[in-house]
C-alpha positions in Angstrom: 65.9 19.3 10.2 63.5 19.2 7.5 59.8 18.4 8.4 58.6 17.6 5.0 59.9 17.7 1.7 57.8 16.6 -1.9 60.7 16.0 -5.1 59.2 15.8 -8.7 55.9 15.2 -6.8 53.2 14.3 -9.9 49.6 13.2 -8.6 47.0 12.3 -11.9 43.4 11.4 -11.7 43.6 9.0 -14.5 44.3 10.5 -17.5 44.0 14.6 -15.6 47.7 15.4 -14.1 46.8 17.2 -10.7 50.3 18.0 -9.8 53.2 17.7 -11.9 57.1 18.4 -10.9 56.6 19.8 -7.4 59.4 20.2 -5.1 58.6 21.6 -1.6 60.4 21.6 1.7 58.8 22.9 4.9 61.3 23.5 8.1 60.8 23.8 11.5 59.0 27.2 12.9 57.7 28.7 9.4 54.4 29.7 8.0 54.6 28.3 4.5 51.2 29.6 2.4 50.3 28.2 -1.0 47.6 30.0 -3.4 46.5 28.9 -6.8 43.2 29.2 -8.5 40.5 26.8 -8.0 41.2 23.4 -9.7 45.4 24.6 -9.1 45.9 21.0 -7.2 46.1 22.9 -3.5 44.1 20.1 -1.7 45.2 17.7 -4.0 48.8 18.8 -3.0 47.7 18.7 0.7 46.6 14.9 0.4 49.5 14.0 -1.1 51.5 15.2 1.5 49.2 14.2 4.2 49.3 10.2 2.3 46.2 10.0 1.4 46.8 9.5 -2.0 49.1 7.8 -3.8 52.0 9.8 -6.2 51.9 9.3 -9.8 55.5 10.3 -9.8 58.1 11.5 -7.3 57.9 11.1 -3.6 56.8 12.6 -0.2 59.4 12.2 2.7 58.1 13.0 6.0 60.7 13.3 9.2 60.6 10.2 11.3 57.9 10.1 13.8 56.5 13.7 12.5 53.1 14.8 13.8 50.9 16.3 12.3 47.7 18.4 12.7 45.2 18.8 9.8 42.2 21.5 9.9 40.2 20.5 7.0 38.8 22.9 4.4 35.3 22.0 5.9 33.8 19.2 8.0 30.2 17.9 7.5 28.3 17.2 11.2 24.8 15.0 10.9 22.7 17.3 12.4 20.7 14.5 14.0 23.6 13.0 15.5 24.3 14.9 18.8 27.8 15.6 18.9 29.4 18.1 21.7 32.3 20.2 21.3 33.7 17.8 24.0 33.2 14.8 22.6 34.3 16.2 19.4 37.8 16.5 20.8 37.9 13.2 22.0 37.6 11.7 19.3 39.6 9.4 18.5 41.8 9.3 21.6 40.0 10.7 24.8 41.3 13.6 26.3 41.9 14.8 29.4 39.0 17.5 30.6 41.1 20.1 31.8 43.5 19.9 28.4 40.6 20.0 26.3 39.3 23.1 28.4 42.8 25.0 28.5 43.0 24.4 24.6 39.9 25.9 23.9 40.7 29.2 25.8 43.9 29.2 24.2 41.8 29.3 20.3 39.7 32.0 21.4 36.3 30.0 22.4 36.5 29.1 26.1 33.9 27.2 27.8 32.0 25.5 24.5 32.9 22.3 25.5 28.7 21.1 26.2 28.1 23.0 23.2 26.7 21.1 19.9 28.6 21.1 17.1 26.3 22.0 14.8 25.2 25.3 17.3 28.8 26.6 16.6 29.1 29.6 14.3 31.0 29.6 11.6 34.1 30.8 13.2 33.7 29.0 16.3 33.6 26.1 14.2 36.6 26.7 12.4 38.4 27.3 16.1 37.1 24.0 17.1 38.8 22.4 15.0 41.8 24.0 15.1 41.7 23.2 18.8 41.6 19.7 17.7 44.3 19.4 15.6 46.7 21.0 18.3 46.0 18.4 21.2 47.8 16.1 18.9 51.1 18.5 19.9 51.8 18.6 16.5 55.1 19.8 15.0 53.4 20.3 11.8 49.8 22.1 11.0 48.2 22.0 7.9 44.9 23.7 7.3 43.4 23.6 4.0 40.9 27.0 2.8 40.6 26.5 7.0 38.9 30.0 6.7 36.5 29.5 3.7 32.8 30.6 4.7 34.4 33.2 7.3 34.0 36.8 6.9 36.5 39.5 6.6 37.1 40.2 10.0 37.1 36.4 11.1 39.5 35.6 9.1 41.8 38.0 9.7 41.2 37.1 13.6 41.8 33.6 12.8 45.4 34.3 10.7 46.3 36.5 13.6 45.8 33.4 16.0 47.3 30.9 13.7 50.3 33.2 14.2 49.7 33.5 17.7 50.3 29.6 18.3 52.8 29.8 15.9 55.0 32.1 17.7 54.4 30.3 21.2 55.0 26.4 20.2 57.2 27.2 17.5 54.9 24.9 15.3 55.3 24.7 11.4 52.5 25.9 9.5 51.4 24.8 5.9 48.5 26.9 4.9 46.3 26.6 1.7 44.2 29.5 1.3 42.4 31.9 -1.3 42.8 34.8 1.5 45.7 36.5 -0.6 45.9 39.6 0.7 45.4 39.2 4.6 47.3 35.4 4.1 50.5 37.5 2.9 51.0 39.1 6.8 50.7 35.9 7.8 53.2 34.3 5.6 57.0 33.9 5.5 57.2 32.4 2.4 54.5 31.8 -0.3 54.3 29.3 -3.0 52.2 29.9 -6.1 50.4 26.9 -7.7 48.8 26.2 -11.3 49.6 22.8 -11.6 53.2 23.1 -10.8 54.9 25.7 -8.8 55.0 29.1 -10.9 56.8 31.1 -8.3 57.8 31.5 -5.1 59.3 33.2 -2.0 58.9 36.0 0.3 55.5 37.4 0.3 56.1 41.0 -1.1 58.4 39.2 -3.8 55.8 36.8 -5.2 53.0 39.5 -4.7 55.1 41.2 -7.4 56.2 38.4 -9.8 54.5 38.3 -13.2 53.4 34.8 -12.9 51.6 35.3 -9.5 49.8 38.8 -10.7 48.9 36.9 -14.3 47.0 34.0 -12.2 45.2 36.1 -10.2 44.4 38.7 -12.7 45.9 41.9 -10.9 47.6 44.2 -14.1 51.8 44.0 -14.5 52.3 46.7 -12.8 53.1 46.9 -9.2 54.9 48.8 -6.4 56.9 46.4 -5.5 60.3 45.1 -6.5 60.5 42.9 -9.6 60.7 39.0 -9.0 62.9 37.8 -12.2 62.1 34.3 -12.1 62.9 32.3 -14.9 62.8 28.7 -16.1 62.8 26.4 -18.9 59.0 24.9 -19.5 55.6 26.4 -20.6 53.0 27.8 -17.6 49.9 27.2 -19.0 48.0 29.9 -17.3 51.2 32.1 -15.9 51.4 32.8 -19.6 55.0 32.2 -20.1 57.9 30.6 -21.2 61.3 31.0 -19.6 65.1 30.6 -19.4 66.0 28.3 -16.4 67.4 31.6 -13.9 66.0 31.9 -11.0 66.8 35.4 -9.8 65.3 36.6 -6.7 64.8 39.8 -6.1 66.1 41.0 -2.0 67.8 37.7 -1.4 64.4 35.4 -1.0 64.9 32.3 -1.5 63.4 29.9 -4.7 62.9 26.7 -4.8 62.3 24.5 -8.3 58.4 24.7 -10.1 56.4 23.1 -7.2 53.4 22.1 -8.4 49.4 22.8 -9.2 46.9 22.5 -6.4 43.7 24.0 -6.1 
């Protein structure tokens, strides 16, 4: 059954249209990734779907009683407020000792829980907060750039963990990152974002199609097979105009423009 689904979603900031035309649907068990350039509407799609704010047009329909979890792209800490890991994770329900300590060896950083927040690296940090968001037991994550400020090999690490929970609580995962290349093996399907979706599908076909290699700047040429996908209105920065087709190349799947989010 459907987690989450956005139809025609629009979002505008006054007279600036965020999003425009999105349709998305995330199912149980998958690892949905979404790129776009900055100012693409990524975070502002992520609100949206989260609630936090309000449609211009279309609509978000969540599954009944769906619970999310939510790693944010970063988190400010008042460095003169003493905050422990422990009390971090307790916040706002209180949590069992023990839980909190088994969840924190399962994300990688056991026995932090006296540490400050603001003594935490980077990726400890970022692991913290992950461990957060899954004492809610959610059947939905959604992290947002949830590895900007990491370097190379921590954010690899932390893709391969993401998949790690993923494969052992079945979780859904909706992932917003700038990380193309190492985000790709993590993904099993990727939407690409300017403002609407220009393309999407299985990794190695939108790595290939022409819209996804003309946002990111990467030449026309490629090694993998073609992604023929083709539609009826203007792409702004994709650079096209199309037919409405949508031809997939190896059977992946499309889905109708979803939208801009950066």
């Amino acid at each position: 059954m459907t987690l989450i689904a956005a139809q025609g979603l629009g979002v505008s900031y006054g007279a600036m249209a965020a999003l425009r035309d999105v349709d998305l649907v995330i199912e149980p068990g998958e690892i949905v990734t979404v790129v776009g350039p900055n100012g693409s509407g990524k975070s502002t799609l992520v609100r949206a779907l989260l609630g936090v704010v309000r449609p211009s047009a279309g609509q978000v329909t969540r599954r009944a009683g769906l619970r999310i979890g939510y790693v944010p792209q970063r988190l400010a800490v008042d460095d003169r407020m003493p905050l422990s890991v422990r009390r971090f994770l307790s916040l706002p329900d209180r949590r069992d000792r023990d839980e909190m300590r088994a969840m924190l060896d399962k994300v990688g950083v056991p026995g932090l829980e006296d540490r400050q927040m603001t003594a935490l690296s980077g990726g400890q940090f970022q692991r913290v907060l992950l461990a957060r968001a899954l004492l809610a037991d959610p059947e939905l994550l959604i992290l947002d750039e949830a590895t900007q400020g990491l370097d190379q090999p921590g954010t690899a690490a932390f893709y391969q963990l993401i998949e790690d929970v993923r494969r052992e609580t079945g979780v859904a995962i909706l992932m917003v990152s700038h990380d193309l290349h190492v985000v790709m093996s993590a993904s099993d399907r990727v939407i690409c974002l300017n403002g609407h979706v220009c393309c999407q599908g299985q990794p190695h076909v939108v790595t290939a199609a022409p819209e996804y290699r003309a946002l990111f700047g990467l030449g026309t040429h490629g090694t993998m097979a073609l992604y023929q996908h083709k539609h009826d209105h203007a792409h702004d920065a994709c650079d096209h105009d199309h037919d409405h087709d949508h031809t997939p190349a190896h059977g992946t799947a499309t889905q109708k423009d979803p939208a801009h989010a950066g």
